[in-house]
C-alpha positions in Angstrom: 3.7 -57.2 -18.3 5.3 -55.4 -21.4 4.3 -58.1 -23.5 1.0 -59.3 -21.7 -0.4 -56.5 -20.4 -4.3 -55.4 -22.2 -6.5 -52.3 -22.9 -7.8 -53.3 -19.1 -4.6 -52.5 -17.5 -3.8 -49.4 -19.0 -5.3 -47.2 -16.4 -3.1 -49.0 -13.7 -0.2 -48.5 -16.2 -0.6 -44.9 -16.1 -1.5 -44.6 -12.2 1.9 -45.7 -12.2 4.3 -43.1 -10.7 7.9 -44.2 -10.2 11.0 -41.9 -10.2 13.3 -44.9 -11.5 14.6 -44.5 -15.0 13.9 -48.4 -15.8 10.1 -48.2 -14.5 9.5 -45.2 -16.4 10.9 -46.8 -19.9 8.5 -49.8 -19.2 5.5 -47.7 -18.8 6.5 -45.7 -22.0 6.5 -49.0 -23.5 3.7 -50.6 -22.3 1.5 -47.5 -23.1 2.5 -47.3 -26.8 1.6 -50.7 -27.6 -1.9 -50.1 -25.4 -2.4 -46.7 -24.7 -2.9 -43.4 -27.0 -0.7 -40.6 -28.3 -1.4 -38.3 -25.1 -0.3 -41.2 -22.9 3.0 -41.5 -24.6 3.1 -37.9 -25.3 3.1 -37.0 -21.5 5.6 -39.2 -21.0 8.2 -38.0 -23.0 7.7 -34.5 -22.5 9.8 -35.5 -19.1 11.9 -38.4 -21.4 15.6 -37.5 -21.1 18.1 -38.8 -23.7 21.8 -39.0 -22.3 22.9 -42.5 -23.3 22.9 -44.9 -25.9 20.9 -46.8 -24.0 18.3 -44.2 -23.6 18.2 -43.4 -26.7 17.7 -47.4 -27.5 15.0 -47.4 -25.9 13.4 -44.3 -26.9 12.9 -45.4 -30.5 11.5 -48.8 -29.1 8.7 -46.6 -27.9 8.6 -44.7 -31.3 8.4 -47.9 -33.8 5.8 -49.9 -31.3 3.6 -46.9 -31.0 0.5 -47.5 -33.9 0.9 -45.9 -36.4 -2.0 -43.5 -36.2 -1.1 -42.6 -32.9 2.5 -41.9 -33.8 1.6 -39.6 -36.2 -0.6 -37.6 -34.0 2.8 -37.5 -31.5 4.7 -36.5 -34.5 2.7 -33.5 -35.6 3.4 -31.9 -31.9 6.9 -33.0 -32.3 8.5 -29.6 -31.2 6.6 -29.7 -27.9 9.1 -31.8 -26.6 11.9 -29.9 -24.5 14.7 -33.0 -24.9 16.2 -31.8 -28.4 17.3 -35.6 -28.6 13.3 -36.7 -28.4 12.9 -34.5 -31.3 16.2 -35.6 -33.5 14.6 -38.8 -33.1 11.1 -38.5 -33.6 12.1 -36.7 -37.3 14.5 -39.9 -37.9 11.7 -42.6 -37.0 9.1 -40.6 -38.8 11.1 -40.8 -41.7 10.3 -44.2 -41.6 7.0 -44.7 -40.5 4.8 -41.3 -41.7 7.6 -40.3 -44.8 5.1 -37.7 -46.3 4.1 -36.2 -42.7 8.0 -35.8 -41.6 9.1 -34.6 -45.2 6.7 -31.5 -44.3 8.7 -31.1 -41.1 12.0 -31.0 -42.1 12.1 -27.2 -43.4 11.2 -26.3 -39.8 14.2 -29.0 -37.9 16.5 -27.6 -40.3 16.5 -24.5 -39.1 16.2 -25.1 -35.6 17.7 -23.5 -32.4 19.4 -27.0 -31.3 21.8 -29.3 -33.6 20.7 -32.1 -32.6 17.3 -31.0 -34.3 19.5 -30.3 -37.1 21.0 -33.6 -37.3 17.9 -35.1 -36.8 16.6 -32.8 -40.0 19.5 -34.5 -42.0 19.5 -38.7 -41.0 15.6 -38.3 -42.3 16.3 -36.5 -45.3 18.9 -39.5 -46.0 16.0 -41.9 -44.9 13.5 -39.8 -47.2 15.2 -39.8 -50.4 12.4 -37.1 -51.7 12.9 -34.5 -53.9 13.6 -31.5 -51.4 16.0 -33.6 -49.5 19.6 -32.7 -51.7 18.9 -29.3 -51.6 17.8 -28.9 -47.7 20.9 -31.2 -46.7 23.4 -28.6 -49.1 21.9 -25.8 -46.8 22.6 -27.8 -43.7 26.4 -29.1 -45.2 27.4 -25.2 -44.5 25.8 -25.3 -40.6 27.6 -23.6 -38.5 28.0 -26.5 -36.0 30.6 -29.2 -37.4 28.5 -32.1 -36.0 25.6 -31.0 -38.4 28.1 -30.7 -41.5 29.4 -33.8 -41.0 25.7 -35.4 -40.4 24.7 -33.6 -44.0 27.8 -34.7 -45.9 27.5 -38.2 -44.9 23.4 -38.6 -45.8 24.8 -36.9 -49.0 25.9 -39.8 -49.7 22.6 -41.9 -50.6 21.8 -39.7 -53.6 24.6 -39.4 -55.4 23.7 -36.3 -57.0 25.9 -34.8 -59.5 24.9 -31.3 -57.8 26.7 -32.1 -54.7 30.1 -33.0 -56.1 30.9 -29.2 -56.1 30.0 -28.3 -52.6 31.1 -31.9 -51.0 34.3 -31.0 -52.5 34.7 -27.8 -50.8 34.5 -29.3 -47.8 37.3 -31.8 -48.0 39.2 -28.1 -46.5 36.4 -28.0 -44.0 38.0 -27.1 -40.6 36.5 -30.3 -39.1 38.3 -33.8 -39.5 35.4 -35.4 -39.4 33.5 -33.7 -41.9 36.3 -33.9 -44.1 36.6 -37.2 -44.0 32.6 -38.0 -44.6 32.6 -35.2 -47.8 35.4 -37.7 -48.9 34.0 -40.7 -48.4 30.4 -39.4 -50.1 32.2 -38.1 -52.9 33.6 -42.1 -53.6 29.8 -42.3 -53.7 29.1 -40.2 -56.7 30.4 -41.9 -59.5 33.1 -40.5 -61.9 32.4 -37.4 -61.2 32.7 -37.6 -57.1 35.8 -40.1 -58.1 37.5 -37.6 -60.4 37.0 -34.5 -57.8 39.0 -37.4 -55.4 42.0 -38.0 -57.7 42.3 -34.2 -58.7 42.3 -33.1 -55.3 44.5 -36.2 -54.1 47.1 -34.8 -57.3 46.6 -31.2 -57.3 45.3 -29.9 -54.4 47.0 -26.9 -52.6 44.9 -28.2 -48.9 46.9 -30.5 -47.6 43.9 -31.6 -45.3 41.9 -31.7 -48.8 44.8 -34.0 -50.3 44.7 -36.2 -47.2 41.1 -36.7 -47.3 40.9 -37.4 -50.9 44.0 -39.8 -50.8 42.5 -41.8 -48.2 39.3 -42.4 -49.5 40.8 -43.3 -52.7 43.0 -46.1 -50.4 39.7 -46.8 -49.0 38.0 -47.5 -52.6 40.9 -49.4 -53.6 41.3 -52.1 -50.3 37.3 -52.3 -51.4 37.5 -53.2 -55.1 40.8 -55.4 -54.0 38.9 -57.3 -51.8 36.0 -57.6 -53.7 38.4 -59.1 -57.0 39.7 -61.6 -54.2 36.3 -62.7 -53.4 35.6 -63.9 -56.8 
């Protein structure tokens, strides 16, 4: 029925009331490829994300959705109480309604929940608009590691001279992990991000800073290595 079902079965879609997980996502799905934006809507107001598998599906519902009904879920996307729904909404809308989500983003960046946050900074990587570098150089000094490491890694697809200064700061970041993506967006800048890697890797008095750098340069290496053995 996912795939078959019409406009004439949509009311017996949504009569459907079924406390199972599964038979919940297949309404969902059903009623975004036939229904409207306050059938879906009222459906994931109770949508709950705590697996990759719900969160699969989620955005199957998102990117089937027409468009013109997405983007009328889209401008009530913080009426949703799962933070995840909202993360994800921002990160498909990036896609699908760029200019609407763009408008969003000072908002998610700001928000009470990280995931939000996150959210704020995988659509300003998808975006690649003007106010993206300077709202993900806010969100690389988030208080939550999780969202640093989210902004220095969407960093990455700009390779803005800008950011060489402040992705280098955070090679001393107290998080491994956002260490290790301010590294590897830095190999992303060009000579600049490349020379703030070999100075640090040299000179630096971090020794998490130095370990970061070196690696990423070992990284960039095994890359152009295999690369010169592919020819």
């Amino acid at each position: 029925m996912t795939l078959v079902a019409s406009d004439g079965e949509r009311e017996a879609v949504r009569s459907v009331v079924d406390p199972t997980w599964a038979v919940r996502v297949l309404r969902t799905q059903i009623l975004a490829r036939i229904g409207t934006a306050e059938d879906v809507r009222g459906n994931l107001i109770e949508w709950k994300v705590t697996s990759r598998l719900h969160e699969h599906a989620l955005k199957v519902v998102l990117e089937t959705i027409p468009l013109q009904e997405f983007r009328r879920i889209l401008l009530v996307w913080n009426a949703f109480p799962d933070p995840a729904v909202r993360r994800d909404l921002l990160a498909v809308g990036a896609v699908r309604a760029p200019a609407l989500t763009e408008s969003l983003l000072a908002g998610a960046a700001v928000d009470d929940s990280e995931e939000v946050r996150i959210g704020a900074c995988q659509a300003a990587a998808r975006l690649l608009g003007d106010t993206s570098v300077p709202l993900l150089l806010r969100l690389l000094e988030d208080t939550a590691w999780e969202v640093r490491a989210q902004a220095a890694k969407a960093l990455a697809m700009f390779g803005d001279p800008d950011a060489v200064a402040d992705l280098g700061r955070h090679l001393s970041d107290a998080s491994f992990w956002v260490r290790q993506n301010a590294a590897s967006s830095l190999g992303t800048h060009g000579p600049p991000g490349h020379d703030f890697l070999i100075s640090t890797a040299v000179m630096g008095r971090d020794r998490f800073a130095r370990d970061a750098a070196a690696a990423e340069l070992n990284r960039s290496s095994l890359k152009l290595e295999r690369r010169g053995r592919a020819r």
